[in-house]
C-alpha positions in Angstrom: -34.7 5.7 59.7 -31.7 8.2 58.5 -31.6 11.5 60.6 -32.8 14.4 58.4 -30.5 17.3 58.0 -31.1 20.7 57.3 -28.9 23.6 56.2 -30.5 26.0 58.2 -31.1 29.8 57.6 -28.4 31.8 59.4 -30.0 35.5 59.0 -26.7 37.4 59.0 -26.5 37.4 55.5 -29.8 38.9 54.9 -29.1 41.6 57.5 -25.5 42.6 55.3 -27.5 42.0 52.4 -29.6 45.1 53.9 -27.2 46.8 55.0 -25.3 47.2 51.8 -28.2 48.3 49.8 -28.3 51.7 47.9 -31.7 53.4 48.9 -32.7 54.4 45.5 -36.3 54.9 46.3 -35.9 58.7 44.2 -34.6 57.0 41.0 -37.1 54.3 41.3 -39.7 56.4 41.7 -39.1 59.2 38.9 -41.1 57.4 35.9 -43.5 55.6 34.5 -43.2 51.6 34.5 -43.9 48.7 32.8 -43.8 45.5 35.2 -43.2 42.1 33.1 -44.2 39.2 35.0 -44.0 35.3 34.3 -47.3 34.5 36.4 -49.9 36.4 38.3 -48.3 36.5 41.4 -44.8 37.7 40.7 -45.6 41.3 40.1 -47.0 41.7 43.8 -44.1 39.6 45.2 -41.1 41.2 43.0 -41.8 44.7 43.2 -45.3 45.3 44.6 -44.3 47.6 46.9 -42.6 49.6 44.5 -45.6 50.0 42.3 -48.0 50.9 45.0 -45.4 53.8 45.9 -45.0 55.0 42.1 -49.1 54.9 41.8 -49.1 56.9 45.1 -47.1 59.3 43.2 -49.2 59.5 40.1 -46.7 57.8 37.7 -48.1 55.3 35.2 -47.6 51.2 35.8 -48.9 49.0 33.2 -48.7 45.0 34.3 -47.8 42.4 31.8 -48.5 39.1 32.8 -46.5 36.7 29.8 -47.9 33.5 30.8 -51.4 31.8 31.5 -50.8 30.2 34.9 -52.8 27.3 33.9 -49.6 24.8 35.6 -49.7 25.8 38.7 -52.0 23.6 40.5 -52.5 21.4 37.7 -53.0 18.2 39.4 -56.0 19.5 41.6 -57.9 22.4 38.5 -58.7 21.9 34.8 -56.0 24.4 33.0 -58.7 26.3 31.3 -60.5 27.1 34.7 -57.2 27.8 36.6 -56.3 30.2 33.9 -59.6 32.4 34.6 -59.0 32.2 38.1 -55.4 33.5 38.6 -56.2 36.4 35.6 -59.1 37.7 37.6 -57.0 37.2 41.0 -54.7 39.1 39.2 -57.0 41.7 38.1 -58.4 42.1 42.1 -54.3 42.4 43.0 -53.6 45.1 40.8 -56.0 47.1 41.7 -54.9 46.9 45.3 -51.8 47.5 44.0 -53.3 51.2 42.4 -52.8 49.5 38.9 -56.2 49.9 36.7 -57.8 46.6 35.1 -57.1 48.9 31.7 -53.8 48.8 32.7 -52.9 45.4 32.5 -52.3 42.7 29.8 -52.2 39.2 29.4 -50.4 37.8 26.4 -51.8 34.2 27.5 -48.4 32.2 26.2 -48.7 28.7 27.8 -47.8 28.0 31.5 -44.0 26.8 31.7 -43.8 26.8 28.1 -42.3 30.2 27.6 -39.3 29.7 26.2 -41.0 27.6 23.3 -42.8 31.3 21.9 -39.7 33.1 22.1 -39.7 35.2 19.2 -43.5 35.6 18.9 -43.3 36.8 22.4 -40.8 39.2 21.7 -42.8 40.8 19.1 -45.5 41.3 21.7 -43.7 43.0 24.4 -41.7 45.5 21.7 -45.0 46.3 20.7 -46.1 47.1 24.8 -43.0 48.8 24.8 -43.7 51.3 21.8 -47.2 51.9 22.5 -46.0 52.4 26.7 -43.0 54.0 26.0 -42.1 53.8 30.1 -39.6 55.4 31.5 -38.2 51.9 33.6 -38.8 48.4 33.3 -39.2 45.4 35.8 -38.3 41.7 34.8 -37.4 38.8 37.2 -33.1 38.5 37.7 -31.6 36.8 34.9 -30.8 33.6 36.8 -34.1 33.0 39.1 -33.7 29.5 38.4 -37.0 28.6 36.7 -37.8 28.3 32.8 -40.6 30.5 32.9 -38.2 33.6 34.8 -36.1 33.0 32.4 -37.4 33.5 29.4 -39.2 36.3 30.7 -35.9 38.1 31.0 -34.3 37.3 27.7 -37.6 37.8 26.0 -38.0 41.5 27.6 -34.4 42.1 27.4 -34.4 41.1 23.1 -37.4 43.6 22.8 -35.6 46.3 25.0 -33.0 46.1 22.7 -34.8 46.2 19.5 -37.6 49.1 20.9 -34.4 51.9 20.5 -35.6 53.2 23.8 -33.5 54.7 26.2 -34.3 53.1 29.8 -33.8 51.6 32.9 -34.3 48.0 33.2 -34.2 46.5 37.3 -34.5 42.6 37.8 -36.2 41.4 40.4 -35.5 38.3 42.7 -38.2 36.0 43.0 -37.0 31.9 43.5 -33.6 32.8 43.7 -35.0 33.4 47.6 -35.7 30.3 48.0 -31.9 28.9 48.5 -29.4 28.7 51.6 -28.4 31.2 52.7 -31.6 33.3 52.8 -34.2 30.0 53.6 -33.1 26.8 55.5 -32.6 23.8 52.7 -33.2 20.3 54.0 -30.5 17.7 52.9 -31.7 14.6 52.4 -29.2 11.6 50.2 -31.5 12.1 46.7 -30.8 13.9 43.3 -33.0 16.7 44.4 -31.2 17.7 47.1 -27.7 17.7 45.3 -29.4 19.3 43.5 -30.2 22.1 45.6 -26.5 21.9 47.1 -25.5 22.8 43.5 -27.4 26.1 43.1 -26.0 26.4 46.7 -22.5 26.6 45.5 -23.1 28.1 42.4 -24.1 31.0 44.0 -21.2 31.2 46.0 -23.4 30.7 49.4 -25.0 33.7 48.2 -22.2 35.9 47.8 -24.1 36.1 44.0 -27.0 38.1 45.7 -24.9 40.0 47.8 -22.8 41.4 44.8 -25.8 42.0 42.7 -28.9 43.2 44.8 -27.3 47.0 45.4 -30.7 48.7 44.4 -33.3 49.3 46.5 -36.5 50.5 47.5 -37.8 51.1 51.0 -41.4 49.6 51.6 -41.7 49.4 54.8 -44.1 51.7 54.9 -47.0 50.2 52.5 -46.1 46.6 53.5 -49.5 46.1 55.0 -50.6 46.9 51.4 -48.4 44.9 49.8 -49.5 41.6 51.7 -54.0 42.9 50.9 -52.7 42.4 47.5 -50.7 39.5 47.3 -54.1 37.9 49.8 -55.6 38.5 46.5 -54.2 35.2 44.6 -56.3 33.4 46.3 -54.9 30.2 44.4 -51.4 30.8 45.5 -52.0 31.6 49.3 -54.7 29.5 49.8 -56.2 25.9 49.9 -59.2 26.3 47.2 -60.1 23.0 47.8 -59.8 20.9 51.2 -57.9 17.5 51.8 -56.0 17.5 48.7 -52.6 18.8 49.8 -53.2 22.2 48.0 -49.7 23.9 47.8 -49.4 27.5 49.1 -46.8 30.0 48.8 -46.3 29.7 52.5 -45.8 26.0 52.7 -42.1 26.5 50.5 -39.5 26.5 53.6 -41.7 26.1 55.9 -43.0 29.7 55.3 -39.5 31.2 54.9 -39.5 31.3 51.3 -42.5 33.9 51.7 -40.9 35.9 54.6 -37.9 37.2 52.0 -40.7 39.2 50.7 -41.9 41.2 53.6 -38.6 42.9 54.3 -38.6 47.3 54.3 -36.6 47.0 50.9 -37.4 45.5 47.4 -34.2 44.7 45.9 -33.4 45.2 42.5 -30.6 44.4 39.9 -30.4 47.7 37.6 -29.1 48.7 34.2 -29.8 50.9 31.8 -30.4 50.6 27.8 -29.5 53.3 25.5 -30.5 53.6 22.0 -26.9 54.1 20.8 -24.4 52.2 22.7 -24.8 48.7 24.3 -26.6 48.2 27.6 -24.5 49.7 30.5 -24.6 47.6 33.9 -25.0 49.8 36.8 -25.7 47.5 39.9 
């Protein structure tokens, strides 16, 4: 049998990545928010820490979930009943979070099907946008490496655009984690892993993150908060049913994956929109 290989995690590069962050925990925390996530699970690992500290400080957070979640354990739950299950576990997560059931939507589009509803989705969140009015906006990073991600950001980033509203907009990292340098990749002689080598040297071994993760938040303090409320999608943490190989967020890299969201600091890419010149890229 052919040895397996593994490019292993080094953790120097998370510790520069750290180290070179601008703590912009003020800025962050000055306004109101609107928090655009793909599925119900990606506002708590993106930026939960940063909403609990802006709801600790009285400022306004409205969730937007854009898709229904029904793929994600597909082969074990009916899509119909998986859909009702991760929009109430998202429901129970926001509130740990400090985020008021009134406060959060779900615009339902279908589960890794996105893209496909771009422009009726766009009309959706410019009209969350108008009716919020926030003062910043969260979306996952421009290149997270999954459809859904994806078309979350150009979707949010059309309506931004179009709303005439003068804010900040910070992308978070999500599955953009879950490559060398920042979890250990096994190499194995199949497409999947040249696959995974690719991204690898697209990003420049990470040098990609380094240069565009300046902005961040410290959450070291609310952590333990952070994790109640991620404990809350059940689905994604959790085996709901027994001797079925269940996938968990913990079981991607051998639990590594997770880890990259239990550091002190959120990191952010940031940028701000104006309504009279083009947007202006600030980190």
């Amino acid at each position: 049998m052919p040895q397996r290989l593994k490019l292993r995690s080094p953790g120097q590069p998370r510790r520069w990545l750290l180290s070179r962050l601008r703590n912009e925990a003020d800025w962050h925390l000055r306004g109101s928010a609107v928090v655009f996530a793909p599925h119900q699970d990606d506002e708590t690992l993106g930026c939960g820490g940063t909403i609990i500290l802006k709801r600790e400080a009285g400022l306004p957070v409205t969730i937007v979930f854009m898709t229904d979640g029904s793929t994600s354990h597909a082969s074990f739950m009916r899509g119909e009943e998986l859909r009702q299950v991760r929009n109430e576990e998202a429901l129970q997560a926001a509130r740990r979070l400090g985020v008021d059931a009134a406060e959060v939507r779900f615009l339902d589009f279908p589960d890794s099907k996105l893209g496909s509803c771009h422009e009726i989705a766009v009309a959706q969140v410019l009209d969350v946008l108008h009716r919020q009015r926030p003062d910043n906006v969260f979306i996952p990073y421009r290149a997270d490496g999954t459809p859904d991600h994806e078309a979350t950001y150009r979707i949010v980033v059309e309506a931004v655009r179009k709303s005439g509203l003068a804010l900040r907009v910070c992308e978070y990292p999500i599955w953009i984690w879950n490559q060398w340098p920042w979890v250990s990749v096994p190499v194995h002689a199949n497409r999947e892993s040249l696959t995974t080598l690719w991204r690898v040297i697209r990003s420049g071994f990470g040098a990609l993150f380094l240069r565009e993760f300046r902005s961040g938040v410290f959450v070291g303090d609310v952590l333990h908060t952070k994790r109640q409320a991620l404990e809350q999608h059940r689905s994604q943490m959790t085996a709901l049913m027994d001797g079925v190989g269940w996938p968990t967020l913990a079981s991607i890299s051998g639990g590594e994956f997770l880890n990259c969201f239990f550091q002190p600091f959120e990191l952010f890419h940031c940028w701000n929109s104006s309504p009279t010149a083009a947007s202006e890229e600030m980190t």
